[in-house]
N, C-alpha and C positions, 0 to 999 in steps of 0.2 A: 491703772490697776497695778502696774509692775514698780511701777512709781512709790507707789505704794505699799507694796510687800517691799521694797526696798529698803523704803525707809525705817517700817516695822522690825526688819532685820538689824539693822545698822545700831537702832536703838535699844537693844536685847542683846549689843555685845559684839554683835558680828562685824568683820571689818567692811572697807564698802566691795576688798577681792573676795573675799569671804561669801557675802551675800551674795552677788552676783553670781558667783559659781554656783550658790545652789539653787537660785531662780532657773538659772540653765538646765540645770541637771532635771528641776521639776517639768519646765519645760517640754523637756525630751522627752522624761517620763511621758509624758499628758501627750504629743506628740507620738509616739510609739503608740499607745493608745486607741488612738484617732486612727492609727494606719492598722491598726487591727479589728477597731470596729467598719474601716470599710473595705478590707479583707474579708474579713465575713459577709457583710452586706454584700457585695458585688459575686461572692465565687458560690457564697453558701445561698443567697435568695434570687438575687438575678437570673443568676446561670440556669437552678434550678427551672424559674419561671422562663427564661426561653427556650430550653431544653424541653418544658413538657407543651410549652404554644406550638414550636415545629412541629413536636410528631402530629398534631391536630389537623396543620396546616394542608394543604391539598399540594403547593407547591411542592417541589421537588429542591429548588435552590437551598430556603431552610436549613433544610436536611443535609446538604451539599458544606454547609457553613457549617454543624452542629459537629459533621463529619472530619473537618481538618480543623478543628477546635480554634475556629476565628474566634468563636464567645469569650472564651476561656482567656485569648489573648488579647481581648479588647478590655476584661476586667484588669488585665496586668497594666494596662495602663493610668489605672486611678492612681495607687503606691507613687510613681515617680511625679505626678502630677501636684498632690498633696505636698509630699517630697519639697518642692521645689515652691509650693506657695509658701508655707510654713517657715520653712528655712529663715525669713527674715525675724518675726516675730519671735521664732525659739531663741534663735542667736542673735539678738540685736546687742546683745553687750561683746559678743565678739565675732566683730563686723569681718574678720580675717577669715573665719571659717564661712562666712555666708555664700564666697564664691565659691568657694571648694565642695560643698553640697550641692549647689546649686546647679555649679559645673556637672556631680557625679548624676544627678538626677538627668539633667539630659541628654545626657552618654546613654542611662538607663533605659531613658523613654524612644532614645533613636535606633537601640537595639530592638527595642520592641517594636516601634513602628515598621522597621524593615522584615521583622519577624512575621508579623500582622499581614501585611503587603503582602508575602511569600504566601501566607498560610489562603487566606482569600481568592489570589491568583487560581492557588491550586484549585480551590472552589468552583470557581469560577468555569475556568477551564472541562472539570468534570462534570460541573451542570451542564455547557456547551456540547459536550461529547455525545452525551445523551439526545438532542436533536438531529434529523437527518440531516443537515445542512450542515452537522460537521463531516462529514463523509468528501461532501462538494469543498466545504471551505475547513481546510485544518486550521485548527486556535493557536494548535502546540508553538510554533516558531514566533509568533509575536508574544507570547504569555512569555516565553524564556528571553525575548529582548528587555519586555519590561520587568522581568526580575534581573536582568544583569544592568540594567538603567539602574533600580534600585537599590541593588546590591553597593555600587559604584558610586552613587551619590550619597547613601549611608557612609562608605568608610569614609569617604574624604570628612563629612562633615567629624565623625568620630575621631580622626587624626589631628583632623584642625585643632579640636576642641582638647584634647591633649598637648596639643603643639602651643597651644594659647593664641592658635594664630584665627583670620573670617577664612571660612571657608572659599570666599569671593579670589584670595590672592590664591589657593590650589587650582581653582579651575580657570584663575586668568592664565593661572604658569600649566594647564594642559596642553594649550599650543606648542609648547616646544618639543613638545614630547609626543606629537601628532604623528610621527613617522615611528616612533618607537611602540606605540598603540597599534600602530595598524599593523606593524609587522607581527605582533603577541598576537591581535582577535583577527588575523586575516582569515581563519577559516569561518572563525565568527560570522565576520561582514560577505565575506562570500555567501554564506548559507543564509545567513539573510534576505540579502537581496538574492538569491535563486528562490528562494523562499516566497518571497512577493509576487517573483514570478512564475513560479509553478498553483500560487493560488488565484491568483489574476488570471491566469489563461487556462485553467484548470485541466493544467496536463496532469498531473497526477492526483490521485484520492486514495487515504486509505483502504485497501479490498481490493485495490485495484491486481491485477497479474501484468506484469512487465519484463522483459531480459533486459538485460545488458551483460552481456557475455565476457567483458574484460573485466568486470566485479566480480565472476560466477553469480549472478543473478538469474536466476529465474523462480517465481513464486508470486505470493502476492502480497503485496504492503502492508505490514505490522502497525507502523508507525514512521510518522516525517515529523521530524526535532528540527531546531535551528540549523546543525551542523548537518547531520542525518539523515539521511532514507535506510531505513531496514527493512531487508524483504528477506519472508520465509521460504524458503525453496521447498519445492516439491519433496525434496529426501529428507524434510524437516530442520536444516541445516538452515544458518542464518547470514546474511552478508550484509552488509555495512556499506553502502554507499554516500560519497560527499555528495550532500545536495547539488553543491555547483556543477557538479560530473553529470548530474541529468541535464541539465542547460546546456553546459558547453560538448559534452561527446555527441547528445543523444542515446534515445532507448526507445524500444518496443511496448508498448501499452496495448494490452489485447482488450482494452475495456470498451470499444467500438462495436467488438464481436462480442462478448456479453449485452453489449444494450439493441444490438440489433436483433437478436433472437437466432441466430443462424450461425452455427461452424461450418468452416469448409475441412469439406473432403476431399483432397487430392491425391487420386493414385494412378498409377501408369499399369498396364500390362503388355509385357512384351511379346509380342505375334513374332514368330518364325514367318518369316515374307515367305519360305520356299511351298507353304502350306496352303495361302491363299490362292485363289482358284475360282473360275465362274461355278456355278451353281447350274446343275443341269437338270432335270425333271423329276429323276430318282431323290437327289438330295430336295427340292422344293416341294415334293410330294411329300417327304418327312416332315420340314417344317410347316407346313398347314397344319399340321397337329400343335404346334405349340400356340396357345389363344391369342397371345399377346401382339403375334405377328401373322396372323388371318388375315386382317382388315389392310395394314401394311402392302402385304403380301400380292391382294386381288388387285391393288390400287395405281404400285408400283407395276405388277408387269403389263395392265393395259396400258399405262401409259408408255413401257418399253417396246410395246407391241406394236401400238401408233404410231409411237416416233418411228419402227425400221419398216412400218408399213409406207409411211408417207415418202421415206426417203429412199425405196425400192433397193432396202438392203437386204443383202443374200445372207440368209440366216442357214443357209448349211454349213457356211465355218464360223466357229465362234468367234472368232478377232470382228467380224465384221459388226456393225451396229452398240446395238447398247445391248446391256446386260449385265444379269444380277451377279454381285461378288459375294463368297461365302463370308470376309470380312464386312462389306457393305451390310449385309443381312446380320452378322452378328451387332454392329453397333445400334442398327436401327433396333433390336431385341436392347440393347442397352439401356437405348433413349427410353420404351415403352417400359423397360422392368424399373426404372428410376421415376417416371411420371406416377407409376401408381401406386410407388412406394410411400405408408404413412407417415416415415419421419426423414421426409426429405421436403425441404422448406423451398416449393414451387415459384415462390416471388422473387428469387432471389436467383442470383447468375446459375445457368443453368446447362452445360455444356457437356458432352461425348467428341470427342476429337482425337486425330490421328496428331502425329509431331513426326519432326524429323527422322525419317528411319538412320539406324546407325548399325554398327558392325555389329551389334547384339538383340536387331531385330527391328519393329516397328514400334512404336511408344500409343498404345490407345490409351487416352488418358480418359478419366472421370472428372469432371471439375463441375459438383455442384453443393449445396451446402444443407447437413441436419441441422432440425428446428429446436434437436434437443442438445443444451449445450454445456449440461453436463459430461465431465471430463468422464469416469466409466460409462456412460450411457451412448454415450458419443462414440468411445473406442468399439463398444460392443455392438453398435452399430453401421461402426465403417468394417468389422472385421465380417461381420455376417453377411454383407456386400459384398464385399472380397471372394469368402468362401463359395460364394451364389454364381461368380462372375467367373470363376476359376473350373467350379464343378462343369457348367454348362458348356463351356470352350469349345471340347472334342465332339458336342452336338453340331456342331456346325462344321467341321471337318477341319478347324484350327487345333494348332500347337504354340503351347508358349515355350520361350527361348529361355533358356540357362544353360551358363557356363558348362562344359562338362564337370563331375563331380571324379573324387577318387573311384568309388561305385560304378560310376560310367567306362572308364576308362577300365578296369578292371576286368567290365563283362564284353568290352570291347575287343581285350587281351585272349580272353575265353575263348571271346566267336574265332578268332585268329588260328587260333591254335587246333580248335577241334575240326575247322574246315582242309588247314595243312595237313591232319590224321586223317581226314574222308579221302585225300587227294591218293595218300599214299596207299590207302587201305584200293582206293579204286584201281592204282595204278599196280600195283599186287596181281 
């Protein structure tokens, strides 16, 4: 056919540079054409008709694809395509431009491809989010290896193809340059591989609440990237941690005590030692009144009673035998006010215990755990405990120890002075 308009040319005058140039030019024409009617066809019918199948669809992916306009860049790939068939038949009479097209076209189509790649990934990635099994397994850090694979085997072939060189001799000559690589992506490859291993052993998840206190961490996991863990702190403030710093320092992951159902409560109250004291008739006559410790009460002293009957001890002084301590009787009140408290999780470790007495007293600790494990529900929970254990103290004939205050010392100063004034007023 071109043979032929050739010839027709040639023989109406034109010379055969002559013809040829404008075969070309029509050519292109007709060529440009083609790459406009499937411009239209792919962005104006296509798109359209995938565009209205997803919203249809029930899946969610679809949508996920429609959303980072994969369609849009998968029709971008027709033009270079076209592009690069064309090119020979348009240009066969100047065989010199055929490369140089042909070349740009694939430059063309490998931007797109890698643009493509990106846009899908992200796809990809945020359909995955939306299942709970991204929570257990983050996508984030392999989605960003494979776009930095892509990203990276894009340029090279894009420089090649520039350079007029195969791509094959860039990446034979990357081994030289192996130490120069790893020292640019080492934060890269580290978070990587922390990466594999923080999703392989599933120490961390996003949600999760963790410290790590040489980061100022403490909050709960935003998001784990290749390089990154971010965690939102409590005061809303954000900190940055290298992935690899959770592997190699260690960190605190409270997510055991979230799945288990139970916070612990741990509080100490310190008892003034000089206050504790056996428990004589008048004080045990008072506590029968409290219900909690009735049954306690009747249970403990026959069997106190037994034991200094059996062992023919002389219960006119009190050192002798057994017998009940105002402390003793307060903890056991502890033990029974925390059993039948409703959000105190009974299955779980469950202790009232004395600790080492120190220069500032005796330590009664609390060690057992609420069911509810909300952070305000929790506080307001151990503080109404507190105030219960605090108020009731002086019913048992205890004092809790603190430091003296300015306040103390002050009325201490008082008592000094106005007894010095009685002395002199007496001695008057």
């Amino acid at each position: 056919m071109l043979d032929f308009l050739l010839d027709y040319l040639q023989t109406h005058g034109f010379t055969p540079e002559n013809a040829r140039l404008i075969l070309t030019v029509l050519m292109v024409l007709l060529g440009v054409f083609v790459l406009a009617i499937a411009e239209v066809v792919t962005k104006r019918v296509l798109l359209r008709f995938l565009s209205a199948f997803a919203a249809r669809t029930l899946t969610r992916l679809d949508d996920m694809l429609l959303k980072h306009e994969v369609f849009r860049w998968v029709a971008h790939l027709v033009p270079p395509l076209l592009l690069y068939n064309i090119a020979v038949p348009v240009l066969q009479f100047y065989p010199d431009l055929i490369g140089f097209v042909q070349s740009a076209a694939t430059l063309y189509l490998t931007v797109i491809v890698i643009l493509l790649s990106i846009r899908a990934l992200d796809a990809v990635q945020e359909y995955y989010n939306t299942h709970r099994i991204a929570r257990r397994l983050p996508l984030k850090s392999f989605i960003q290896v494979l776009k930095t694979a892509i990203v990276t085997i894009g340029t090279v072939v894009v420089v090649a193809k520039l350079l007029g060189q195969s791509p094959v001799v860039f990446f034979s000559g990357i081994g030289a340059f192996t130490a120069i690589i790893i020292l640019i992506f080492k934060d890269s490859i580290l978070g990587f591989v922390a990466g594999i291993q923080l999703s392989t052993n599933d120490l961390v998840r996003v949600g999760d609440w963790i410290e790590m206190p040489k980061y100022g961490a403490d909050g709960d996991v935003i998001d784990i990237s290749l390089v990154t863990v971010s965690v939102q702190n409590w005061d809303k403030t954000i900190s940055t941690i290298p992935a690899y710093a959770l592997i190699s320092e260690g960190f605190k992951n409270w997510r055991g005590m979230s799945d288990s159902g139970g916070r612990r409560i741990m509080r100490s109250i310190m008892i003034d030692m000089q206050s504790v004291r056996f428990c004589d008739r008048e004080m045990l006559g008072k506590l029968q009144g409290v219900q909690l410790l009735r049954d306690y009460l009747d249970t403990r002293q026959q069997d106190i009673d037994e034991f200094n009957r059996r062992s023919g001890v002389d219960t006119a002084n009190p050192v002798n035998g057994r017998r009940m301590t105002n402390l003793g009787v307060f903890r056991a009140y502890l033990i029974a006010y925390l059993r039948q408290h409703p959000k105190i999780n009974q299955e779980m470790t469950f202790l009232v215990r004395h600790l080492q007495p120190t220069e500032t007293g005796i330590p009664v600790q609390i060690y057992v755990f609420c069911n509810d494990i909300v952070w305000p529900n929790y506080e307001a929970i151990q503080a109404d405990i507190m105030d219960h254990v605090l108020a009731v103290l002086p019913f048992f004939g205890l004092r809790v120890f603190q430091v003296p205050s300015g306040g103390d010392i002050a009325a201490a100063g008082r008592a000094i002075v106005q007894l010095a004034r009685s002395g002199e007023q007496g001695g008057q």
